[in-house]
C-alpha positions in Angstrom: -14.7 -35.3 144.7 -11.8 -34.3 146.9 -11.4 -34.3 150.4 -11.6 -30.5 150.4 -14.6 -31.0 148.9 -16.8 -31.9 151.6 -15.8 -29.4 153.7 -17.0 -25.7 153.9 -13.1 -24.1 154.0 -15.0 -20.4 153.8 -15.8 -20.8 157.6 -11.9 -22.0 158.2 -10.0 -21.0 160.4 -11.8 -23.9 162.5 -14.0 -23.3 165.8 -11.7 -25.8 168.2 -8.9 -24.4 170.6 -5.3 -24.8 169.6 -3.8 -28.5 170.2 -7.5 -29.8 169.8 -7.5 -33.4 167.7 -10.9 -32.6 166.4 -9.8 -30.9 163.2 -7.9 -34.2 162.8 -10.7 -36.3 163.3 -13.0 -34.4 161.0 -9.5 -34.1 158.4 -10.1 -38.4 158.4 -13.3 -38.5 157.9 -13.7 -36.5 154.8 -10.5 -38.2 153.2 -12.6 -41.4 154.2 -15.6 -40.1 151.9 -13.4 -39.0 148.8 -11.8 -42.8 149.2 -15.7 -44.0 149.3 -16.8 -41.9 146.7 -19.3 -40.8 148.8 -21.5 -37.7 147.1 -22.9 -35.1 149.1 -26.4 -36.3 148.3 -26.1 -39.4 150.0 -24.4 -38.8 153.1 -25.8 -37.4 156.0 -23.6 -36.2 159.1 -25.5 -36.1 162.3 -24.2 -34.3 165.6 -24.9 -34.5 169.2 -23.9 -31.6 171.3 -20.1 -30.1 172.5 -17.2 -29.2 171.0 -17.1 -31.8 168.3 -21.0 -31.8 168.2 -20.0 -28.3 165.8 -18.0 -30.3 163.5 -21.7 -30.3 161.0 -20.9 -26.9 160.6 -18.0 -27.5 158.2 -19.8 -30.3 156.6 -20.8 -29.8 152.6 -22.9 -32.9 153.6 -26.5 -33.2 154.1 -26.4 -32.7 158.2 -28.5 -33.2 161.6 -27.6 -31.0 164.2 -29.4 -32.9 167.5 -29.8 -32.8 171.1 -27.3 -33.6 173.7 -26.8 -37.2 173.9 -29.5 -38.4 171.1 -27.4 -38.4 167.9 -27.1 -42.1 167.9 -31.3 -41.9 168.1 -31.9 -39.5 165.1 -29.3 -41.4 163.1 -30.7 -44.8 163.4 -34.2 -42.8 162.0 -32.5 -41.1 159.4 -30.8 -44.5 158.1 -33.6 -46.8 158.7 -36.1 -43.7 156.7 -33.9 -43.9 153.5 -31.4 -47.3 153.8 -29.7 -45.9 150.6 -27.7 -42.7 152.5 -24.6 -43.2 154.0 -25.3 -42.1 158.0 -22.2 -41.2 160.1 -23.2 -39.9 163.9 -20.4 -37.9 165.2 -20.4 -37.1 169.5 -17.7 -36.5 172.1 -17.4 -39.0 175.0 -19.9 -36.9 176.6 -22.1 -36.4 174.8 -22.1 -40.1 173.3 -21.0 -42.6 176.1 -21.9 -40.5 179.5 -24.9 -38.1 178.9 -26.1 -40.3 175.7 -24.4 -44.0 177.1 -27.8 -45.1 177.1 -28.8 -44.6 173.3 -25.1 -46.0 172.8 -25.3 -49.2 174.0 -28.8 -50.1 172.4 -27.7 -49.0 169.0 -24.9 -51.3 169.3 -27.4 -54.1 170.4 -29.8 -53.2 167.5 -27.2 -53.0 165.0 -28.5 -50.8 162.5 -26.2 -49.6 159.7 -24.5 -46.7 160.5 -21.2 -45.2 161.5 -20.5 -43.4 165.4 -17.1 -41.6 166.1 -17.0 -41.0 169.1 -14.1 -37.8 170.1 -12.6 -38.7 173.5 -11.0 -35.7 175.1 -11.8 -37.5 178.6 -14.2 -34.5 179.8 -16.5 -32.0 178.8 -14.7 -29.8 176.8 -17.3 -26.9 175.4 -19.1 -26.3 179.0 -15.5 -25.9 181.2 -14.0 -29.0 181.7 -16.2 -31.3 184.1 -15.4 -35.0 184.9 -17.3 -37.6 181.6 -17.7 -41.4 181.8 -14.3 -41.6 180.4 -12.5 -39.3 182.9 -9.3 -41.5 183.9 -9.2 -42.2 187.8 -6.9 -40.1 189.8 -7.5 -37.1 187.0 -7.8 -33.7 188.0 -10.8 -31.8 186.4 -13.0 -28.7 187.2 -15.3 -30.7 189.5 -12.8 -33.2 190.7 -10.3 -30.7 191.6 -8.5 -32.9 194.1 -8.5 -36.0 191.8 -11.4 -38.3 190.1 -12.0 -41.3 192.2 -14.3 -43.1 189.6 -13.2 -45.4 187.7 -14.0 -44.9 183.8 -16.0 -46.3 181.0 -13.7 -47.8 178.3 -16.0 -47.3 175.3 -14.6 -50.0 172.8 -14.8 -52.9 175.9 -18.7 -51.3 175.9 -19.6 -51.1 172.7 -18.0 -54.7 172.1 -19.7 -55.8 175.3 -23.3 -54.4 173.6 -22.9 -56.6 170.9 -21.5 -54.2 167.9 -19.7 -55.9 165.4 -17.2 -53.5 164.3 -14.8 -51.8 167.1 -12.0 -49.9 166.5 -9.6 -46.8 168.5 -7.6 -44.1 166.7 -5.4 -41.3 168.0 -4.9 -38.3 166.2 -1.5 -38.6 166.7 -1.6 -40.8 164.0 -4.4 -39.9 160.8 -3.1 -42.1 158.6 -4.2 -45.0 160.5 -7.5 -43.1 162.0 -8.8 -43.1 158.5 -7.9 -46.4 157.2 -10.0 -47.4 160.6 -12.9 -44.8 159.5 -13.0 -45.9 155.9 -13.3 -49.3 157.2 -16.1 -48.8 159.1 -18.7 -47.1 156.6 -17.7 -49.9 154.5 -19.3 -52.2 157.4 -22.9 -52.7 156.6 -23.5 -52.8 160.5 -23.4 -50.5 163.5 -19.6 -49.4 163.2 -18.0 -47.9 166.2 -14.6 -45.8 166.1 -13.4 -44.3 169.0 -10.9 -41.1 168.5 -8.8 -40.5 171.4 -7.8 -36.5 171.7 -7.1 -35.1 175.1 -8.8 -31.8 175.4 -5.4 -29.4 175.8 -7.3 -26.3 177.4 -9.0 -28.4 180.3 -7.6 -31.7 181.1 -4.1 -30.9 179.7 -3.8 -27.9 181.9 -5.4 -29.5 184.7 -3.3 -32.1 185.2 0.4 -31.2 184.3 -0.1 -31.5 180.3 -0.5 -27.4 178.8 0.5 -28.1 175.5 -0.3 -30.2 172.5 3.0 -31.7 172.6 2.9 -33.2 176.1 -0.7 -34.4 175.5 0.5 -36.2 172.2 3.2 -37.6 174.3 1.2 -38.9 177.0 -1.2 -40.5 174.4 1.8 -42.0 172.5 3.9 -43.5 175.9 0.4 -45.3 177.2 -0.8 -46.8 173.4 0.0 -50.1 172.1 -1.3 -52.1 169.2 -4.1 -54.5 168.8 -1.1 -57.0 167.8 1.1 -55.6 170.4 -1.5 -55.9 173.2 -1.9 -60.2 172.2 1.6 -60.6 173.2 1.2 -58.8 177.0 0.2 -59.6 180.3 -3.4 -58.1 181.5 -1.6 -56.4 184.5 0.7 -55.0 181.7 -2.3 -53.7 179.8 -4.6 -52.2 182.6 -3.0 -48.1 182.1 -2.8 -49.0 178.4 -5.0 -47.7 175.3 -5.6 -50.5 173.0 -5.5 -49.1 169.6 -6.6 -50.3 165.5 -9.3 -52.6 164.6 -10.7 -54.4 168.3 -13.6 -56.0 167.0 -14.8 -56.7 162.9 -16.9 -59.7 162.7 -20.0 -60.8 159.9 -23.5 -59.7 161.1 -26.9 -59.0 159.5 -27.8 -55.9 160.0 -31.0 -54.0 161.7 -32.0 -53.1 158.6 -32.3 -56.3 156.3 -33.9 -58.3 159.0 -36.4 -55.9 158.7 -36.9 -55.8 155.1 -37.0 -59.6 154.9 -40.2 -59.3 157.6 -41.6 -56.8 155.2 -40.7 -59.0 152.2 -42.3 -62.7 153.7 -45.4 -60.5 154.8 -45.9 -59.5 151.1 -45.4 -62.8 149.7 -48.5 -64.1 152.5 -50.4 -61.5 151.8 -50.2 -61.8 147.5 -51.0 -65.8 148.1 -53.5 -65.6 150.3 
């Protein structure tokens, strides 16, 4: 199969606003399962709610369309019910680290085998443009019209904090490198967390100084330096800085096999007793 493949082009021209990195995101992700040779039997795509929460509609996939803030939750039941598919959950930053931050953290801790990208546009894009967990500080959004004063979640730091093996951040300035990072983490057999940084252009590039796709591109570009660039600089040179590539990729069994040897030793007690 081809990329184009796995995606439903009759519903095209695509739902997002113009400047939106989603279509990027989603562009990665289905070059990552024609590099896999992933089938459309044996992939599922599960969504939470928002703006990228619609990306299962122009999935050829099998799909899970879930509540706000759960898709992590239905995933790790859809993977751990049939091992054999190949589960990617896809959720914006609100969605996933702020409403959903909760289901996020645990299934880094528990490690089941399964893929989250997680869009960051740095607020709720689909309901108007309030403040997420990712929101940067000083930001001006529709319910922090005079500038955020919290500071924000950086989702890689948490999910490596939580215990997840595989950590990496993309920007869709750059798709090349987004889906090398994407391919890399379905190949993980472990809970594999990418983080896709794309400024939402119709509410936090507007409200603070950014209306365009262009500028917001900019802006991402001027404060992103490399994993290998970042091992060379000061931390008071990286505190305004967006670490980006693979963070974290380390060897660890997985939910799932732990299980299944459990399953396996009880069957061996019970056939020799």
């Amino acid at each position: 199969m081809k990329y184009m493949d796995y995606l439903r082009t009759e519903l095209f021209p695509l739902f997002w606003c113009g400047g939106c990195g989603n279509g990027a995101v989603l562009g990665a992700i289905a070059r990552s399962f024609e590099t896999l040779g992933y089938t459309k039997e044996n992939t599922v795509v599960v969504t939470g709610i928002g703006c990228w929460g619609k990306a299962d509609d122009y999935v050829k996939t099998n799909a899970f369309h879930g509540t706000h803030g759960r898709a992590i939750a239905f995933a790790t039941g859809i993977k751990l019910a049939n091992p054999s598919l190949n589960v990617i959950a896809l959720m914006g930053d609100g969605d996933g680290a702020t409403i959903g931050g909760n289901h996020f953290i645990h299934g880094a801790r528990r490690n089941v085998d399964i893929t989250a990208v997680i869009v960051n546009n740095y607020n709720y894009g689909m309901t108007g443009g309030q403040l997420s967990g990712t929101t940067p500080e000083n930001s001006k959004t529709t319910t922090s019209r005079y500038g955020h004063i919290e500071g924000a979640f950086d989702i890689c730091k948490l999910a490596e904090a939580a215990g997840a093996p595989y950590v990496a951040r993309a920007t869709t300035d750059n798709p090349v490198v987004m889906q090398h990072l994407i391919t890399d983490g379905l190949k993980k057999k472990s809970f594999a967390f990418i983080e896709a940084i794309a400024p939402c252009p119709t509410h936090f590039g507007r409200n603070n100084g950014m209306p365009d796709a262009v500028s917001l591109m900019n802006w991402v570009k001027d404060k992103s330096v490399s994993a290998q660039q970042a091992k060379t600089m000061s931390a008071e040179s990286l505190e305004d800085k967006l670490i980006t590539g693979k963070l974290v990729d380390k060897e660890c069994e997985d939910y799932g096999t732990k299980y299944q040897k459990i399953v396996e030793s009880l069957r061996v007690k019970e056939a020799s007793s």
